[in-house]
MARNU-496519 format. One record per residue: residue in three letters; x negated, y, z negated of N, C-alpha, C, O in turn. Coordinates in steps of 0.2 Angstrom, whole numbers, plus 5000, padded with zeros to 4 digits. Layout:
<atoms>
AlaXYZXYZXYZXYZ...
</atoms>
This chain:
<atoms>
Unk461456705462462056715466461856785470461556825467Unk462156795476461856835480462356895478462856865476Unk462356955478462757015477463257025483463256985487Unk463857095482464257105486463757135493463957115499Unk463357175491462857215494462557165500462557185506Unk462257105499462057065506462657035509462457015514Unk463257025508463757005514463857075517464157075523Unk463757145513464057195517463457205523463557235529Unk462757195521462257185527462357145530462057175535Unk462657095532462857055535463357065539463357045545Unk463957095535464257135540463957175546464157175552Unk463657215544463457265546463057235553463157255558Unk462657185552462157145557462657095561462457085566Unk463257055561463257045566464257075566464757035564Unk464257135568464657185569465357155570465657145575Unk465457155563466157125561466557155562466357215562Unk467057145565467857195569468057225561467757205556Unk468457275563468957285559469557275560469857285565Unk469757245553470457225551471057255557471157315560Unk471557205557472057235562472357275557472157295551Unk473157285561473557315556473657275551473857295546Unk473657225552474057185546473557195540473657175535Unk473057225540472857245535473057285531472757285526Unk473757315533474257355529474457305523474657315517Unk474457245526474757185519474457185514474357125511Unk474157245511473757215504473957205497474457215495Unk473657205494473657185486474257235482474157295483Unk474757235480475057285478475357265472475357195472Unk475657295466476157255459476657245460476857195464Unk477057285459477657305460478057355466477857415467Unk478557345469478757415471479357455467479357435461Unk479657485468480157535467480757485463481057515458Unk480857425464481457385463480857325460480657265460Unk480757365456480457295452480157235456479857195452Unk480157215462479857165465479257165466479057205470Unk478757095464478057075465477957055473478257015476Unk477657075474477357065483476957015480476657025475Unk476756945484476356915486476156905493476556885496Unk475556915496475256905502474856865502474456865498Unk474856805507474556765508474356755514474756725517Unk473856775518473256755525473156695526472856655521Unk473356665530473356585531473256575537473656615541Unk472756535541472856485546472856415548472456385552Unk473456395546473656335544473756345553473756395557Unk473856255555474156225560474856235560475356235556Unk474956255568475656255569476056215565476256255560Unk476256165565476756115563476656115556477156095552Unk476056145551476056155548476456205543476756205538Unk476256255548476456335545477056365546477256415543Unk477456315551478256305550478456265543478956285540Unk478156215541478656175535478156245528478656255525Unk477656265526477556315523477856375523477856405518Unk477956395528478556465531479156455527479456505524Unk479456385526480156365527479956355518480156405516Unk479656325514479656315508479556395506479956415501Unk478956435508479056495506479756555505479856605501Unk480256535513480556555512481456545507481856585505Unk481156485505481756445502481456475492481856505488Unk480856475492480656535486480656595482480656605476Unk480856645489480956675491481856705491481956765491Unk482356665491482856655493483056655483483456685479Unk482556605482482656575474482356625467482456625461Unk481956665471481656715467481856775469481256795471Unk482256825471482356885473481856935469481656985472Unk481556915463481156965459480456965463480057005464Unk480556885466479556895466479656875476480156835478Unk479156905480479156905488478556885490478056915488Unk478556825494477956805497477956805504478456775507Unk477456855508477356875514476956825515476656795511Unk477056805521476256755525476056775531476456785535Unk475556785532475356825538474656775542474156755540Unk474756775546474356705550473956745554474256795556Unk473256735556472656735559472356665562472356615558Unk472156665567471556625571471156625562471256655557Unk470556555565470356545559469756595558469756615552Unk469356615563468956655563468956725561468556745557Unk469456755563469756825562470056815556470156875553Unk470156745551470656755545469656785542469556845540Unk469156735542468656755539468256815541467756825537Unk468356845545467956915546468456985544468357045543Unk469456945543469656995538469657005532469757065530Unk469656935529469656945523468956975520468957015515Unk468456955522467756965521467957045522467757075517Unk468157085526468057165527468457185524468157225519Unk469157185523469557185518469457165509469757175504Unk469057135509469057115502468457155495468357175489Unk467857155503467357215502467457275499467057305496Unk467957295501468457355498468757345495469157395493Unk468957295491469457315486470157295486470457295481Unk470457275493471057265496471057195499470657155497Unk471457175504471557105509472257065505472757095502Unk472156995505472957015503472856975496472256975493Unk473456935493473456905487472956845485472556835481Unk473356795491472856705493472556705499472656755503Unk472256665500471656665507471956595507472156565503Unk472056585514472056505513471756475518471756505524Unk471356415518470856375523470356335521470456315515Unk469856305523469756225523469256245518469156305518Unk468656195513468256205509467756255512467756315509Unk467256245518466756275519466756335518466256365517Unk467456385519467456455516467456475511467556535509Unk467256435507466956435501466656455500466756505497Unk466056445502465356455504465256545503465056565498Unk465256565507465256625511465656675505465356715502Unk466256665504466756695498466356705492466156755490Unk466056645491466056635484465356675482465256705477Unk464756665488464356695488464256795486463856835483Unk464856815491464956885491465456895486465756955487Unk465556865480465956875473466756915478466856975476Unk467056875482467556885487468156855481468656895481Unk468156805478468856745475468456735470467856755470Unk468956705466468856695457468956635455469556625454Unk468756605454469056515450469756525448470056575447Unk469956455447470656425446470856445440471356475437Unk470256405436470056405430470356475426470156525426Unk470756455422470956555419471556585423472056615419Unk471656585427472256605435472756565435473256595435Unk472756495436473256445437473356395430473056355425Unk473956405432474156365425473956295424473856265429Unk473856285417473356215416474056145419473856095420Unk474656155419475056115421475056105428475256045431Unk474956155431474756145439474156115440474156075444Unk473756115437473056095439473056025438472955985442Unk473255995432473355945430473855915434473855855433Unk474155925438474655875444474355845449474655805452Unk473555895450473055895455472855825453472755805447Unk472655795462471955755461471555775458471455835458Unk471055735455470655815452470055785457469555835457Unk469955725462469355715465469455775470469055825471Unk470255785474470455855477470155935476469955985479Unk470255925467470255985466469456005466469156065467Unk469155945464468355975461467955975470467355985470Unk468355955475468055975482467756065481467256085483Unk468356085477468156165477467756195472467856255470Unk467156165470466856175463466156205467465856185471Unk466156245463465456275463465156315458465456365455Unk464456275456464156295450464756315443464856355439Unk465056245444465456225438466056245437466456235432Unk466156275444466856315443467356315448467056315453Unk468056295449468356275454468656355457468856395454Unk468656365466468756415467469156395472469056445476Unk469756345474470156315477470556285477470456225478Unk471056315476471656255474472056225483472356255487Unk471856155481472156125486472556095487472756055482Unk472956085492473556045494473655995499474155965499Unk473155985504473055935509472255925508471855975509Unk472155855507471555835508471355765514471655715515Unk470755805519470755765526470555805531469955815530Unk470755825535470755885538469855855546469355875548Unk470255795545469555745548469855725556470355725558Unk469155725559469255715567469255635569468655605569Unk469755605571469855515575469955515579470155575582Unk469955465583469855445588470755445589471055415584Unk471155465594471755485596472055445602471955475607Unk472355405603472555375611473355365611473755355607Unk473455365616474055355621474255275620473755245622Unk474655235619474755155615474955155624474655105625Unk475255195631475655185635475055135640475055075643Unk474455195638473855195642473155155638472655145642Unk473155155635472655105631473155075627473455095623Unk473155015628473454955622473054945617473354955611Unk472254935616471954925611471454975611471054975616Unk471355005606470655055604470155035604469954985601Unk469655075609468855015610468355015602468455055597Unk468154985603467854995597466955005597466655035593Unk466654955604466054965605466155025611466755045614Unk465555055612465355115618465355075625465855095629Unk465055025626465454995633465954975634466154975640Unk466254955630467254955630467655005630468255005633Unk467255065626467655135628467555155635468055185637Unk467055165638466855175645467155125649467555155654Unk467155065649467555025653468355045653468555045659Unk468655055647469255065648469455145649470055155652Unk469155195647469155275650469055265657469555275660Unk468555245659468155275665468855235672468855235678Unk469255215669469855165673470555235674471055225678Unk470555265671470955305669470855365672471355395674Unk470255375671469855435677470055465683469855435688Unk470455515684470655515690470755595690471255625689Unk470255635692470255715691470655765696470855825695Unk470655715704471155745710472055765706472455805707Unk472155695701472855685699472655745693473055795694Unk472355755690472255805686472155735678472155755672Unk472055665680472255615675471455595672470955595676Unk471255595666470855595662470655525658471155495658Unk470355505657470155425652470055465646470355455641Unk469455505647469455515639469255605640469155635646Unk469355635633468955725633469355745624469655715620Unk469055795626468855795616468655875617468455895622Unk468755925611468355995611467555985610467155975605Unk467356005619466655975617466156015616465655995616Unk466356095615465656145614465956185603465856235601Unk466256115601466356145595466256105590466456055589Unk465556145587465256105580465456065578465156015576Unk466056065577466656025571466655965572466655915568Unk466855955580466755895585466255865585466155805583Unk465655905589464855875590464655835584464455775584Unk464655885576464355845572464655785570464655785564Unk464955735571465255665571464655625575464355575573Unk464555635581464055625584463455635583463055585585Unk463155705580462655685576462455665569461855655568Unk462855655565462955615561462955535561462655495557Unk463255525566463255445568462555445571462455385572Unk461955485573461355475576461155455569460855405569Unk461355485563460955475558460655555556460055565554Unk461055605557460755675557461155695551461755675549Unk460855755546461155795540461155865542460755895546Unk461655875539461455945542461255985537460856025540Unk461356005532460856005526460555965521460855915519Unk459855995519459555955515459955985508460456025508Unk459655945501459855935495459756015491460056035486Unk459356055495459256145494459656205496459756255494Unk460156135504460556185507460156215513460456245518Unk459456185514459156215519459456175527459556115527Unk459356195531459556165539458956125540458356125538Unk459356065542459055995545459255975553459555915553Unk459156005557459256005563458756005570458956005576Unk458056005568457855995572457555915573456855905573Unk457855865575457355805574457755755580458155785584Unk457655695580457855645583458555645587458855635592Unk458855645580459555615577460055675583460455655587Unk459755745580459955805585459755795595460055805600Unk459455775595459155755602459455715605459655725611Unk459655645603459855595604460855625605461255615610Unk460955645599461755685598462055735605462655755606Unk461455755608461255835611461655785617462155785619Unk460855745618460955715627461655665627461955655633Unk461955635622462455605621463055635623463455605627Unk463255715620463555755624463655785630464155825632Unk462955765633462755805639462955745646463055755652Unk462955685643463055605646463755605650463955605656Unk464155615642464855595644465155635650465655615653Unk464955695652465155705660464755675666464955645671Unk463955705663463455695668463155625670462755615674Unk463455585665463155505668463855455665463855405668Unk464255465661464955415661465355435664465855395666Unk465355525667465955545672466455555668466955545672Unk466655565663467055575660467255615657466855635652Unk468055655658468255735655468455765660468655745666Unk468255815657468155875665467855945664468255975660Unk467355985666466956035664467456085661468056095663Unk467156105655467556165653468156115647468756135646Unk467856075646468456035642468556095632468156095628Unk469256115631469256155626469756125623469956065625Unk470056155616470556135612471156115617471456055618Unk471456205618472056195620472056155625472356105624Unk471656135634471856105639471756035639472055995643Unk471255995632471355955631472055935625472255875627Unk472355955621472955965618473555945622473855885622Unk473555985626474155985633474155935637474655905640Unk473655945637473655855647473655805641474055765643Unk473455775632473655735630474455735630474755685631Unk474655785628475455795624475755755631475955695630Unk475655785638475955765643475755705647475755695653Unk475455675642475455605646474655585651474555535654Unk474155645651473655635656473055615653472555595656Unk473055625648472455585645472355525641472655525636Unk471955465642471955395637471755425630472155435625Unk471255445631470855455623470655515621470555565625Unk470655535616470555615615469955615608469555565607Unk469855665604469555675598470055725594470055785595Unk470455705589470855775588470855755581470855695579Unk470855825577471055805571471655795567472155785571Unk471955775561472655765558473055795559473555775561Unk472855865557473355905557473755895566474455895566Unk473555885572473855875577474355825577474855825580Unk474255775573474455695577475455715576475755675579Unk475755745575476155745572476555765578477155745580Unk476255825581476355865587476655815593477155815596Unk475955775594475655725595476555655599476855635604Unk476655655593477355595590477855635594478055615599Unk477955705589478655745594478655765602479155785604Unk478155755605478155775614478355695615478555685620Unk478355635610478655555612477955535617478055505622Unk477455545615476755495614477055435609477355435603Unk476755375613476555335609476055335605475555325609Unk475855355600475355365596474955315593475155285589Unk474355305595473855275590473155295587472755305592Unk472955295581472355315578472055265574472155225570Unk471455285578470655235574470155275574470255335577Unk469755245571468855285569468655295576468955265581Unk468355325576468055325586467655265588467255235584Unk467755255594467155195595466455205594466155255594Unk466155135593465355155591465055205596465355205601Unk464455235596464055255600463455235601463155195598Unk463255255608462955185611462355155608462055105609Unk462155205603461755175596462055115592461755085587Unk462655105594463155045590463255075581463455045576Unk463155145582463255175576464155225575464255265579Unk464555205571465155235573465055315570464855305565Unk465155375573465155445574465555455565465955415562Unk465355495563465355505555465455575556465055615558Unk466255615556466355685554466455715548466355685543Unk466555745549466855795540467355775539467655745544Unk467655785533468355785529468255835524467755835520Unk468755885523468655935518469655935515470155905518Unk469655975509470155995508470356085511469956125512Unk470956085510471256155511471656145507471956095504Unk471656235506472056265499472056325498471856365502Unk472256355493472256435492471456455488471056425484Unk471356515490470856545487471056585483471656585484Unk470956625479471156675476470756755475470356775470Unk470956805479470756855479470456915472470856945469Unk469756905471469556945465469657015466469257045470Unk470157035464470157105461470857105456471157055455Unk470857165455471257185448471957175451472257115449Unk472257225455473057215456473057145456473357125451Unk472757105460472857015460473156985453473656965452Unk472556995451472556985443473357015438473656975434Unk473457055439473857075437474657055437475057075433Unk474857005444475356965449475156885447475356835450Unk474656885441474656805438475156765438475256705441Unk475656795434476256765432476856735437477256685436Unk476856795442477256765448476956715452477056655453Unk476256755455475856685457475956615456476056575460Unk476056605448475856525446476556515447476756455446Unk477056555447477856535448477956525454478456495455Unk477556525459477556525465477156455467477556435472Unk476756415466476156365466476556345461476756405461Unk476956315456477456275453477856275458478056215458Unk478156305461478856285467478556255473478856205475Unk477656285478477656255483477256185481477156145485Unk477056185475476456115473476956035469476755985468Unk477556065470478056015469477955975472477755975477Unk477955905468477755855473478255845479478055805482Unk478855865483479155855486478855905493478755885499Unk478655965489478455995495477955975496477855945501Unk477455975491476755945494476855905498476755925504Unk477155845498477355765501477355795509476855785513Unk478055855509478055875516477655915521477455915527Unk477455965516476655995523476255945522475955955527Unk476055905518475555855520475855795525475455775530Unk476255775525476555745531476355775537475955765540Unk476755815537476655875543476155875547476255875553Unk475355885541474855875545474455815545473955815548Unk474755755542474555675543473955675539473455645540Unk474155725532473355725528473755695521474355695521Unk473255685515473355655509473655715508473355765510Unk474355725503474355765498473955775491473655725489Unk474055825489473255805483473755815479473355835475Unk474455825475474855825470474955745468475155705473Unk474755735464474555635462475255605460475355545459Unk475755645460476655615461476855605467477255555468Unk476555635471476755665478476555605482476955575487Unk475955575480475555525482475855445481475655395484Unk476355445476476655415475477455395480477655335481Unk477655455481478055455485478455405492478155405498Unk478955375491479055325499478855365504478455335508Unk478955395505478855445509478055475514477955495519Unk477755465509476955465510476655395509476155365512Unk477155355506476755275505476855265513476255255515Unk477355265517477555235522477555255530477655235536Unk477355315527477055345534476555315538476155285535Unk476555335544476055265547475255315547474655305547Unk475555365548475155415551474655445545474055465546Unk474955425539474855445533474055425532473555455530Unk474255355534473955275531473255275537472655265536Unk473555305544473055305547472455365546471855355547Unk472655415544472355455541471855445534471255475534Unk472055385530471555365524471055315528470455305527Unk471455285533470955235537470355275541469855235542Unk470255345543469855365546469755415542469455455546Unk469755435538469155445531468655425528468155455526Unk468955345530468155305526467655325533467055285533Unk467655355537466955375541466955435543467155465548Unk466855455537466755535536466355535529466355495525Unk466155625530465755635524466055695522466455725526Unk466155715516466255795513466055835516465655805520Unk466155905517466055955522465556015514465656035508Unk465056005518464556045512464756115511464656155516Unk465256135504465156195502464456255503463956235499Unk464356305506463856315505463956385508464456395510Unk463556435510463756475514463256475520463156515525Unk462856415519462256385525462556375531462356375536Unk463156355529463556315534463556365539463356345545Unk463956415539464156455543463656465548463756465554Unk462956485545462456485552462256435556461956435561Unk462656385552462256295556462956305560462856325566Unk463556315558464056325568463656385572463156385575Unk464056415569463456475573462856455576462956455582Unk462456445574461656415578462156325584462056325590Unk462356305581462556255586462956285590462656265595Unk463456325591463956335597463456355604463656315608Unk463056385605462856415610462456365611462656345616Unk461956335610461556305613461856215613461656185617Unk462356195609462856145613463056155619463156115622Unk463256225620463556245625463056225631463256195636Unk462456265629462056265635461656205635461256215641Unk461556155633461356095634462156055640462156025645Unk462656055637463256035641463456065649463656035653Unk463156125649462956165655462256135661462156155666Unk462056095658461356115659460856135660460456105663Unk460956175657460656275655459756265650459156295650Unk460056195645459356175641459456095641459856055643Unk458756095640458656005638458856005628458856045623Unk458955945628459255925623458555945616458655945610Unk457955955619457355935614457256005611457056035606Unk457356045618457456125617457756165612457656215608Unk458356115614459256155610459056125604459356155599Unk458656065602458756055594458156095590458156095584Unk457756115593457256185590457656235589457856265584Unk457756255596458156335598458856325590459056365586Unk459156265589459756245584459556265576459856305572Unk458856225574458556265570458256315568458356345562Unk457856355573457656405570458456485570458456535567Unk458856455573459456505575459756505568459956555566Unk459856455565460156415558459656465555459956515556Unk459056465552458756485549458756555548458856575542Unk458756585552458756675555459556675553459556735550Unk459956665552460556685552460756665544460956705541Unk460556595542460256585535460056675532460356715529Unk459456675533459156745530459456805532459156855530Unk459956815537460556865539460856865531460856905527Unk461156805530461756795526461456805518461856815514Unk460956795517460456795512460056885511459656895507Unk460156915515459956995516459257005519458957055521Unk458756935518458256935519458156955527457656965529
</atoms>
């Protein structure tokens, strides 16, 4: 295992901001009135982080002795603060966000296993296929609450009747829709972001790491995924340059797009602006392969240090009220993912949801999201030179060398070498 000492080089190389103020929210016992502060860093989804707020605050109301702060960051910013803040000593109580941040944490002895921390009666409520998402080298370093967290194919029922299923079907029926003067759209997707792309290359038949953890990125699969995304404006016409989260979010919500690529957590949003909503796997790709993304779980991390350690007891009083299956039931709802409490799952509630059900359905074409701290340099190495193949800027044969050896160098960033 790598030391605290190479993430702080790390730091150091690729010049991590420092903490906002909210860095004031750290680790503390008690105050003056006997009251336990818990803090928790979270960048949950909107719709999400309302019905979490609400069960927090309902907690909070029921425990006067013990207080839970929640403090939201962007997802990026939640990992280069805790990463700066934890290095020290401080940051807040729980971390929360998707497996991959595992990786990176666990590497820099940042969080602590479950194992020893959370009561063996909470753990045992868990799925445990959920909970061992979070296991490394034999130890579980994540307790989780929504499992999914996967990117489908997304449409408008008003505007597409039926979801295509082969690449010439989706093209015929997008490219209909197509009307960029009206500002009206057939299909778009966030198209210069890892998360998205690799669905695509995946479905080429591409890994992104080998069985070592080392980057597999330079080969066919990447080339083929590359020119793929570089097509759907430059030879299907379809989208519109500069396609990002939010502008594609929005012209869906309001009715101007047929097809989208969005993950779970939206669809819900999705339903309340009164979309007709409908989800499937994405259509094949014109390989007749259907595109294969991640699925990981999210959940709480647990911050390694003493004060932490010391707020066990309220902690686990805290994660007994919000691990309920009741509430599980509902922020999993919320974000149209499995809840991972195995009562909860039983629930009418979750049996009957449609969103729920289409959520398990577009799971089976996904893969696990590889724990690892490799990961991080394989987005990293991918953002910019997707970018600049979707520009123009590279050919597709270039940007999957330029993708590998970028992976590799950043790999050995992360590693002190």
């Amino acid at each position: 295992m790598y030391k605290k000492q190479l993430l702080m080089a790390l730091v150091a190389a690729i010049s991590l901001s420092a903490c906002s103020e909210k860095n004031a929210a750290t680790a503390t016992t008690t105050d003056a009135n006997g009251v336990t502060k818990i803090v928790i860093w979270e960048q949950m989804e909107p719709e999400g982080e309302k019905v979490f707020k609400a069960t927090v605050a309902q907690f909070n109301q029921a425990n006067p002795k013990i207080q839970v702060d929640v403090v939201h960051y962007p997802n990026e910013d939640l990992r280069t603060n805790f990463q700066n803040a934890a290095l020290t000593g401080a940051g807040p109580d729980l971390v929360y966000g998707p497996t991959d941040t595992i990786g990176i944490f666990h590497t820099s002895d940042l969080i602590q296993p479950v194992e020893g921390f959370i009561d063996q009666a909470t753990l045992a409520s868990l799925d445990q296929k959920a909970l061992a998402a979070g296991n490394v080298d034999n130890k579980t370093y994540m307790l989780p609450d929504i499992n999914g967290n996967q990117i489908a194919m997304v449409y408008n029922k008003k505007l597409v009747s039926t979801p295509p299923t082969t690449w010439a079907d989706f093209v015929a029926v997008t490219s209909k829709l197509q009307d960029p003067s009206k500002k009206k759209f057939g299909f778009a997707y966030f198209e210069k972001e890892p998360y998205w792309f690799v669905g695509f290359y995946q479905g080429f038949g591409g890994k992104l790491l080998d069985a070592n953890n080392a980057p597999t990125l330079d080969n066919p699969a990447m080339v083929s995924a590359l020119q793929f995304a570089y097509d759907i404006q430059a030879k299907y016409h379809l989208g519109f340059k500069g396609m990002d989260y939010d502008q594609t979010h929005e012209l869906f919500k309001s009715g101007n797009i047929g097809i989208i690529l969005n993950g779970s957590w939206s669809w819900q949003d999705y339903v309340k602006s009164g979309i007709n909503l409908g989800v499937a796997p994405m259509a094949a790709l014109p390989n007749g392969k259907t595109p294969i993304f991640l699925s990981s779980t999210k959940g709480f991390m647990i911050n390694k240090n003493d004060a932490v350690t010391a707020k066990k007891a309220a902690i686990n009083q805290f994660f007994a009220f919000d691990l309920s299956p009741d509430n599980n039931a509902k922020y999993a709802i919320s974000q149209s993912q499995l809840p991972t409490v195995t009562a909860a799952l039983e629930l009418p509630s979750v049996k009957n949801d449609a969103l729920i059900q289409a959520s398990i359905k577009s799971m089976q074409y996904t893969t696990p999201m590889p724990i690892a701290p490799q990961l991080r340099a394989v987005w990293d190495a991918i953002r910019p030179n997707l970018d600049a193949v979707i520009n123009g800027q590279m050919s597709p044969a270039d940007a999957s060398k330029k993708i590998q050896q970028d992976a590799i160098q950043g790999i050995n960033t992360i590693q002190g070498k």
